[in-house]
C-alpha positions as CSV (number, residue, x, y, z in Angstrom):
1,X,42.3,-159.6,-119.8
2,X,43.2,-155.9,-120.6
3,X,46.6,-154.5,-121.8
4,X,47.7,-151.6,-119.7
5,X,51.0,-149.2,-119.4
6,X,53.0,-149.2,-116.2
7,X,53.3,-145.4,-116.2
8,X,55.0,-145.3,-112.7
9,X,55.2,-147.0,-109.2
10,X,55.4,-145.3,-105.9
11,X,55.9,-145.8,-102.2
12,X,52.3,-146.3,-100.1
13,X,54.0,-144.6,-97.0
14,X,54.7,-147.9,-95.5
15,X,58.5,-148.9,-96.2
16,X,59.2,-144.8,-98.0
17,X,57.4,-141.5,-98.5
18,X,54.2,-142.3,-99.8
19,X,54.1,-141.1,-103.6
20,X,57.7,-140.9,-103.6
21,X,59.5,-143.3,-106.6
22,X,60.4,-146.9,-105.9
23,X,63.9,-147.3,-106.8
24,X,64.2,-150.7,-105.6
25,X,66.3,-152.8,-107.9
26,X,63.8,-155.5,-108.1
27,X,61.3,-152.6,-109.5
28,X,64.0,-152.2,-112.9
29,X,62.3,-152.2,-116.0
30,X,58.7,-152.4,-114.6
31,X,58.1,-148.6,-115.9
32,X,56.7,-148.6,-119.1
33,X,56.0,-152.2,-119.8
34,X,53.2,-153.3,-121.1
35,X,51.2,-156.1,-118.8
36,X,47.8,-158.1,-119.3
37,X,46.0,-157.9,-116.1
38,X,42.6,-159.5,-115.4
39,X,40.7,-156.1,-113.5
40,X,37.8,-158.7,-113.3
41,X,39.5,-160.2,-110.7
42,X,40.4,-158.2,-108.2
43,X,39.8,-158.1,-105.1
44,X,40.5,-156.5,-102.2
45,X,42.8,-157.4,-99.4
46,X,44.0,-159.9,-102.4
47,X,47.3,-160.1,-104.1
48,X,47.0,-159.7,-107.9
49,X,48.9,-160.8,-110.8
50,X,50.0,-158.6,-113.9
51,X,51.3,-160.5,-116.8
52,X,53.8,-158.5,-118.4
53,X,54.5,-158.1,-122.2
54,X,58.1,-156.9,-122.4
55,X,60.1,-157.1,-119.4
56,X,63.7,-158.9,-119.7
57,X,63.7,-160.5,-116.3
58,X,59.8,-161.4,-115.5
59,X,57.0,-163.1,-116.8
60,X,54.4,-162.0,-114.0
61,X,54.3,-159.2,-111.6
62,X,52.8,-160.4,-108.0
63,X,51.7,-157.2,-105.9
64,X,50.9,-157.1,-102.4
65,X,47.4,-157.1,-101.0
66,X,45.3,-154.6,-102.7
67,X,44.0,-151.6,-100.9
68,X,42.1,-149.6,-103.0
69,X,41.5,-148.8,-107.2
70,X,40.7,-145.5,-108.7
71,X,40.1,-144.0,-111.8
72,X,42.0,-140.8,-112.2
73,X,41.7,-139.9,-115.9
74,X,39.4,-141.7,-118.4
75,X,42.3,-144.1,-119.5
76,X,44.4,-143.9,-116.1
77,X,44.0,-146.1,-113.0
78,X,45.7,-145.8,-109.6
79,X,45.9,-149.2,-108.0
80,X,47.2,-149.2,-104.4
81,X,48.6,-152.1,-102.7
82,X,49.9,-152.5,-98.5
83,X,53.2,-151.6,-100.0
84,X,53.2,-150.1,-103.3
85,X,51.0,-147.9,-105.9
86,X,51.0,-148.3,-109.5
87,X,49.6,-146.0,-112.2
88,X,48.3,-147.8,-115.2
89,X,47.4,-146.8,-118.1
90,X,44.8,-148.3,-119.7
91,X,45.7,-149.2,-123.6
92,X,42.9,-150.9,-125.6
């Protein structure tokens, strides 16, 4: 498991502009937490699970089916899911 930064969430173009903000209410709080999430596991067209560190409402984070994963700085990593994309940052 590696600790990682939610350092934003955006739409995949399938329910808003892709790369525009999710304002969603059930999205509160997800920016900037910290979450453990097992990268060795992934696999794609497969939901995966982020644990997260410091959020008031949830323990885990379920996404939808994963799409792709790309490295877009040294410590930065774009994962895109059917409905969402998250940039984490990488923090060990």
């Amino acid at each position: 498991m590696g600790l990682y930064r939610i350092k934003g969430i955006y739409h995949s173009g399938r329910k808003g502009l892709r790369m525009s903000p999710v304002t969603e209410y059930k999205y509160d709080g997800l920016i900037d937490c910290q979450i453990e999430w097992d990268i060795d596991y992934l696999r794609q067209f497969k939901c995966t699970r982020f644990w997260l560190e410091n959020h008031s409402k949830y323990s885990w984070w379920d996404t939808s089916p994963v799409i792709q994963l790309t490295k877009k700085d040294f410590n930065i990593y774009v994962l895109e899911t059917i409905n969402t994309i998250y940039e984490l940052e990488i923090l060990e």
